[in-house]
C-alpha positions as CSV (number, residue, x, y, z in Angstrom):
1,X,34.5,44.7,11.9
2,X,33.1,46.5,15.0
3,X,31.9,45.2,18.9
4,X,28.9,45.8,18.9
5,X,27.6,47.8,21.7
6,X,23.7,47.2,23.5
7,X,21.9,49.3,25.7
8,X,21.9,47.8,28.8
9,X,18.6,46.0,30.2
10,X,17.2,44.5,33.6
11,X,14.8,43.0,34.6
12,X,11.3,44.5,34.8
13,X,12.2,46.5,32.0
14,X,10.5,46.9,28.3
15,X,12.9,46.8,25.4
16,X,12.9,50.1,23.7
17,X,10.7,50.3,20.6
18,X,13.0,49.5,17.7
19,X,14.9,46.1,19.1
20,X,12.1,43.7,17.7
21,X,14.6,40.5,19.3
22,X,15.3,41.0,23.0
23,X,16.9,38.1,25.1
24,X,18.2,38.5,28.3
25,X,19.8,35.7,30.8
26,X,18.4,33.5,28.7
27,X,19.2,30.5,29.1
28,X,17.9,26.3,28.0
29,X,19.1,22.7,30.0
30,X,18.2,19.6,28.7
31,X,17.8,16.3,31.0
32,X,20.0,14.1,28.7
33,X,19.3,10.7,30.5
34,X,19.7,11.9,33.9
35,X,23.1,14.4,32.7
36,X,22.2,18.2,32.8
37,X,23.1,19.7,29.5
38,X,23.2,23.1,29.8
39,X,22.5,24.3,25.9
40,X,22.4,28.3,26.6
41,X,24.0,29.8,29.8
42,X,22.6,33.7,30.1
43,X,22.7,34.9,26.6
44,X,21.9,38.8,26.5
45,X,21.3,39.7,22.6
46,X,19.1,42.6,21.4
47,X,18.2,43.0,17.3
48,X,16.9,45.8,16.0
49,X,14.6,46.3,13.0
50,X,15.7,45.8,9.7
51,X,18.5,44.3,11.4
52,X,20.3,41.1,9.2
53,X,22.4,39.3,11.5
54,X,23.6,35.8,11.3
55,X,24.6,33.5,14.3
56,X,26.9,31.2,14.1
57,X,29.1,28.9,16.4
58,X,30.5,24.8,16.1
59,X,28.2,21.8,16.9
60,X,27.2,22.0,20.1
61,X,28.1,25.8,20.8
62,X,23.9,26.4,21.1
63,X,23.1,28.1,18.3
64,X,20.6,25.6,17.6
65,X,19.1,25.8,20.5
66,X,18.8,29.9,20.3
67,X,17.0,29.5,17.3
68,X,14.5,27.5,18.9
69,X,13.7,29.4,21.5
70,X,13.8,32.7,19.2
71,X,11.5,30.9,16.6
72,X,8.9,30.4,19.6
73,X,9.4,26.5,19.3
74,X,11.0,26.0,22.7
75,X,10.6,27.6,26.0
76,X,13.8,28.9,28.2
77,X,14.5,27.4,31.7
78,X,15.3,31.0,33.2
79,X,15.4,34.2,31.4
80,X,13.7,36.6,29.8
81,X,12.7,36.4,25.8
82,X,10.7,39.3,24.2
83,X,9.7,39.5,20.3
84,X,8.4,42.6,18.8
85,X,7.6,44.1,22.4
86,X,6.0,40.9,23.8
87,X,7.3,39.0,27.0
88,X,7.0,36.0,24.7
89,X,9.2,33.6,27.1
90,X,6.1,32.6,29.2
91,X,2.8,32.3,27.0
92,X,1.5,29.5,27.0
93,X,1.7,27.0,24.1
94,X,-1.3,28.0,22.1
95,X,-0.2,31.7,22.5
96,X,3.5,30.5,21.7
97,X,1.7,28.8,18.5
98,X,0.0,32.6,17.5
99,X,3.0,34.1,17.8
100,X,4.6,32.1,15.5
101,X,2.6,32.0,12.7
102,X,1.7,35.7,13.0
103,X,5.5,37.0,14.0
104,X,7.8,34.5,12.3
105,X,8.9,33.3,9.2
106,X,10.8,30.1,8.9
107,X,13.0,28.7,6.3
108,X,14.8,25.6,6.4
109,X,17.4,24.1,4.8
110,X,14.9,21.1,4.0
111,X,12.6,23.5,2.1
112,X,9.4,21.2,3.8
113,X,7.1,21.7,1.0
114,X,4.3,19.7,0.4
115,X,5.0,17.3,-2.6
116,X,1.7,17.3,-4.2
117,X,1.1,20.8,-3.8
118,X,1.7,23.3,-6.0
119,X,3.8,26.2,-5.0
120,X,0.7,28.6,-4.6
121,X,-1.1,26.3,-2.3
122,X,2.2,25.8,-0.7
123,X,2.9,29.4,0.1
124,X,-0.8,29.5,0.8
125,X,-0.4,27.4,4.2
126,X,0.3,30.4,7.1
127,X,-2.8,32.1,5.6
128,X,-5.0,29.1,6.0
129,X,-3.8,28.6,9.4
130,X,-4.2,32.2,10.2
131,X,-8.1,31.9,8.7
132,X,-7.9,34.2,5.6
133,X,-10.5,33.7,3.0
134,X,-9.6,32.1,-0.2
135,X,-9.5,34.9,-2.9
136,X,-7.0,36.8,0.1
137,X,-4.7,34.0,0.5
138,X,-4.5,33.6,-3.1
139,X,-4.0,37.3,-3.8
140,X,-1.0,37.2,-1.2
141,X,0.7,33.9,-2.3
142,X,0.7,35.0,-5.7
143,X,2.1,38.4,-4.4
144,X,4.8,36.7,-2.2
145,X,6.0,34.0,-5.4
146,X,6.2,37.7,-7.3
147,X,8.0,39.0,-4.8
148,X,11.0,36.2,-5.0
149,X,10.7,36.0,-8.7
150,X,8.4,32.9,-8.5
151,X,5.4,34.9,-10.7
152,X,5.8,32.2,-14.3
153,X,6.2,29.1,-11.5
154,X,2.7,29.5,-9.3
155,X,1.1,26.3,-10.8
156,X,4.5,24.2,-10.5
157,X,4.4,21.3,-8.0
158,X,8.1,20.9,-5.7
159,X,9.3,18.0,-8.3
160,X,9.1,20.3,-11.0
161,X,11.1,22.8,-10.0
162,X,15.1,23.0,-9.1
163,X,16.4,23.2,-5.6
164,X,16.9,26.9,-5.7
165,X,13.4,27.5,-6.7
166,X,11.7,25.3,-3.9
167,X,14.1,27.2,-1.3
168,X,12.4,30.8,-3.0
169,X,9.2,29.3,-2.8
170,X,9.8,28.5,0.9
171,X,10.6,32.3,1.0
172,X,8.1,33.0,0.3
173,X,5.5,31.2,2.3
174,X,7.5,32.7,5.1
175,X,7.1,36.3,3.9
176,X,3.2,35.7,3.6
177,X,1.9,36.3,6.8
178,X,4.5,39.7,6.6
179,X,6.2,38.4,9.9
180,X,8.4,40.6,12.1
181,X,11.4,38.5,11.4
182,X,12.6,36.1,8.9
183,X,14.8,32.9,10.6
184,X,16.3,31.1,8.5
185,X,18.5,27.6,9.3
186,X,21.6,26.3,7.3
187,X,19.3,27.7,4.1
188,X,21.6,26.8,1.7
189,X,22.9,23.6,3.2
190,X,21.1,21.7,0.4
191,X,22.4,23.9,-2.6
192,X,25.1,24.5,-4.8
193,X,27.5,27.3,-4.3
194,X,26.1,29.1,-7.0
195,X,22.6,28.7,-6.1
196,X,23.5,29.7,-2.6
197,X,24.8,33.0,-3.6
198,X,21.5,33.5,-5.3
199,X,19.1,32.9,-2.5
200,X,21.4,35.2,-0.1
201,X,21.2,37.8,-2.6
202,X,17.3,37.4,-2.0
203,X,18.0,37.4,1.4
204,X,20.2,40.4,0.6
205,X,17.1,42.3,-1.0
206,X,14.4,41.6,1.0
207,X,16.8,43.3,3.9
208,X,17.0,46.3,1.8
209,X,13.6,46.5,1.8
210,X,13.2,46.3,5.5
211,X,13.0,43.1,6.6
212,X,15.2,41.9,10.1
213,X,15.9,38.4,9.0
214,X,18.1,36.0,11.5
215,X,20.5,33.2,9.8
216,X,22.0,30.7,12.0
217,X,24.5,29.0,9.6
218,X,28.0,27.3,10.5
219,X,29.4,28.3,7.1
220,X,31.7,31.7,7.0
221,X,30.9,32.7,3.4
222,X,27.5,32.9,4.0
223,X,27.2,34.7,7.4
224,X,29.3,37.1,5.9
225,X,26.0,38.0,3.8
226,X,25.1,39.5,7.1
227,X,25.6,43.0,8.3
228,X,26.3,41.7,12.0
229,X,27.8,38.1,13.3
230,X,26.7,36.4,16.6
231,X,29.4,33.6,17.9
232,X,28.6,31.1,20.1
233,X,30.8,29.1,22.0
234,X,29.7,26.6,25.1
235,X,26.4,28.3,25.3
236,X,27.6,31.8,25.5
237,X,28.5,34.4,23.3
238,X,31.6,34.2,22.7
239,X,32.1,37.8,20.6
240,X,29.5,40.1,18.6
241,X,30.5,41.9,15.9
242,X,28.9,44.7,13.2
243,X,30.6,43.7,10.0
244,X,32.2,46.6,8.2
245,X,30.7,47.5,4.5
């Protein structure tokens, strides 16, 4: 494994046009019942396309928190945070809410599919959101299930299918909207060993075909998935490091 080395960046500048993550000084505190917790402390990172990195780091090293403000579901107390090329670190909450659905796939370890649903409609969702006509949502869901392997289980509802197919439908409602990034959060904490290998070798493929995806996980077998590991510590980074192949 390598450091890995950034260009450097200040502020008033625009990140250069492949780093589609930029964060810089960025930094979160929480009023915890009148105690300041100070969750990130200045955290410079810059991801490039097509980048797979995961970021890792003990309970209450702020890797949860990063995600947060990466996945546009939190706002930084100082710093700067740009996605794609867009100062996203002070829109407003609407445009925060935009940017989300348009930039940013999420998948959770919960899967957070809707129980009566059936995995079309599911991965249907962004697209409904996003105001897409009904034979165009469809024609993407059903490309999306295809695309994780998920073509023979459209019409399936959640209960009807095993853990590591809810997790690939999931996927795939992420994938819909073709988002800039992919984050994903402890994705396999809910599965087996041996289903967990099988969703990171998704993980694994959709990279090779181009996708940046960002996994924050605390387990070491599966960061090392990744082609790069983040480690935070205290609400810095604590080392950066290019895994070797």
């Amino acid at each position: 494994m390598t450091a890995t080395q950034t260009m450097s960046f200040h502020t008033g500048d625009t990140p250069l046009p492949d780093i589609v993550i930029l964060t810089h000084n960025l930094a979160r505190e929480y009023d915890m019942g009148g105690e300041i917790v100070r969750a990130l402390r200045g955290v410079d990172i810059q991801i490039r396309k097509n980048e797979f990195v995961a970021v890792m780091g003990p309970s209450g090293s702020g890797k949860s928190t990063l995600m947060n403000l990466i996945g546009c579901l939190d706002t930084p107390n100082a710093g700067e945070y740009w996605l794609n090329g867009q100062k996203v670190s002070d829109l407003s909450d609407d445009e925060l809410a935009r940017i989300r659905n348009k930039e940013i796939g999420f998948v959770f370890q919960t899967f957070n599919l809707l129980p009566r649903a059936d995995a079309l409609h599911n991965v249907e969702l962004p697209l409904i959101y996003a105001g897409l006509g009904a034979a165009e949502r469809k024609r993407r869901a059903a490309g999306a299930l295809e695309k994780v392997g998920l073509g023979d289980r459209m019409d399936h509802r959640p209960n009807e299918l095993s853990g590591g197919q809810r997790q690939r439908v999931a996927i795939a409602r992420a994938l819909v909207n073709e988002p800039s990034i992919l984050l994903a959060d402890e994705p396999t904490g809910n599965l087996d060993s041996a289903t967990g290998n099988e969703i990171m070798g998704l993980f694994q493929e959709l990279h090779d075909t181009g996708q940046t995806i960002v996994l924050v996980t605390h387990e070491h077998d599966i960061a090392a998935h990744a082609r790069r590991q983040i480690h935070l510590l205290d609400g810095k980074i604590e080392r950066d490091e290019r895994m070797e192949r």
